[in-house]
C-alpha positions, 0 to 999 in steps of 0.5 A: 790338754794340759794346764797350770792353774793358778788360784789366788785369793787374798783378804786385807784387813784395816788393821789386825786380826786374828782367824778362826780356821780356813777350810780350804777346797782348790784341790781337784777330784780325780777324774776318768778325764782329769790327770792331776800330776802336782800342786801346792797350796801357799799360806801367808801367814804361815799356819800354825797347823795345817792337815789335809782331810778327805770330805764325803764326796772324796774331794780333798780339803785342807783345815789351817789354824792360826796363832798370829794376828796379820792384817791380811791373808793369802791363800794360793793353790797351784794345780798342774793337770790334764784334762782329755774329751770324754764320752759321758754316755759311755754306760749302760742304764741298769737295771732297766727300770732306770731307763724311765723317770721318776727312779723309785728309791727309798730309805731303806733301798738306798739310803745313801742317795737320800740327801741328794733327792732332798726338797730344798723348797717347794716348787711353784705349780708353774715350774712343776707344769713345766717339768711335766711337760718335758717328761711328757714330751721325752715319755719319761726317758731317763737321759733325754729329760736329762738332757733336755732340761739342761738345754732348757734353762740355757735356753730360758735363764739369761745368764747374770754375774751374781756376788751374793753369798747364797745361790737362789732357788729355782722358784726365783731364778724362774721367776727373773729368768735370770741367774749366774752359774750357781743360780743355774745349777741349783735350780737344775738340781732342783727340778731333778730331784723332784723328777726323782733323779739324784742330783749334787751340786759341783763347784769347779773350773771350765779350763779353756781359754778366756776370751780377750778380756775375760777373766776365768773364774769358779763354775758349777754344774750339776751331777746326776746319779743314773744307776749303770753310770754313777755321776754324770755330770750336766752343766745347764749353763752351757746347756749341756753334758761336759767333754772334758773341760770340767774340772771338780774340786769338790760337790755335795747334796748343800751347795753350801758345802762347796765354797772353795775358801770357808773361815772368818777372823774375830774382831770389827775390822773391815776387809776387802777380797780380791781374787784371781783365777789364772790358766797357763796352757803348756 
């Protein structure tokens, strides 16, 4: 399937100002499912330098300076790509102590997975009950807890249009049994870094057709590392492994490192953000 997105963010001002640099995060990862044959990102203001970079994960970023006040600013990145079903079980577990949970990783066997089993906060003793329990019940199976943990909070966490800045944590998001994607991931992310799996937070699309009145929009989910397999992606707010549809443009172990558009301006202005996400489907 292929498709053109359109990816268009806006900031007015009430009156002019100047930036600091915009780090900007719209191109997608290259994927075994994703063929990514073009795209082009628009600035206006024109920048008064702009270079592209590749962050940790290998996603690619773009830095934008500017000299020029303005009392706006648009940024537009168009990608053409395709995107073809996939089989995410295609690999096998090994060595085979991986096949059961928790993985038995240390600094000094794996240094490099360490911040993605880091504890971003403690965990209630009702939410680690409930993950025992799933652990108990799939007898520590690596993919089946895996895999029913991300039903369960499809199943346990209404989904919620959320604008705030920051995520919530597991912790609250259990608490309201209520949250948005974001909500959603981090608190999978969370429960399986305490089951001792890896797990990065991915900030991306879901390309498929909106439905009437629908309109698209950024998604996360979450990559588990299983050893035999590397990066395999699990997306609780749909409450399951992703197909194909997904589409990366950038993770890491901080959700906070993941925000398509990063930056700011100097000055008391007020400002307004609009933003559109567009699929043409050819």
């Amino acid at each position: 399937m292929r498709c053109i997105v359109t990816h268009s963010t806006k900031y007015t001002y009430s009156e002019k100002v100047n930036f600091a640099n915009h780090i900007i995060r719209l191109t997608p990862k290259h994927a075994k499912h994703v063929t990514l044959h073009s795209y082009e990102l628009k600035i206006l203001p024109k920048p008064s330098y702009l270079y592209r970079y590749e962050e940790t994960d290998g996603s690619l970023a773009y830095n934008a300076f500017f000299n020029d006040k303005s009392d706006s600013l648009s940024i537009e990145h168009i990608s053409d790509l395709s995107v073809e079903d996939y089989n995410a079980f295609s690999f096998i577990i090994t060595p085979p102590e991986f096949l059961k949970i928790p993985f038995k990783m240390t600094v000094e066997t794996d240094p490099d997975l360490m911040p993605f089993l880091r504890e971003i906060e403690p965990l209630s003793d009702e939410l680690k009950n409930f993950i025992y329990s799933i652990s108990e019940e799939v007898k520590d199976s690596t993919l089946e807890f895996a895999t029913i943990m991300c039903s369960k909070i499809r199943e346990l966490i209404a989904y919620q249009r959320r604008t705030a800045p920051a995520p919530q944590l597991a912790n609250e998001t259990f608490r309201l049994k209520a949250g948005s994607c974001r909500d959603m991931a981090v608190a999978y992310m969370q429960i399986c870094r305490f089951a001792g799996i890896p797990a990065r937070f991915v900030s991306g699309y879901a390309i498929k057709e909106p439905k009437p009145g629908e309109n698209p929009d950024l998604h996360s989910w979450i990559d588990l590392y299983i050893r035999g397999g590397g990066w395999v992606a699990f997306d609780p707010t749909l409450g399951l492994v992703p197909n194909g549809m997904q589409v990366a443009l950038t993770s890491s172990a901080d959700p906070q490192f993941t925000k398509p558009i990063t930056g700011g301006f100097y000055g008391k202005a007020e400002s307004k953000l609009d933003h559109l996400l567009n699929y043409k489907f050819i």
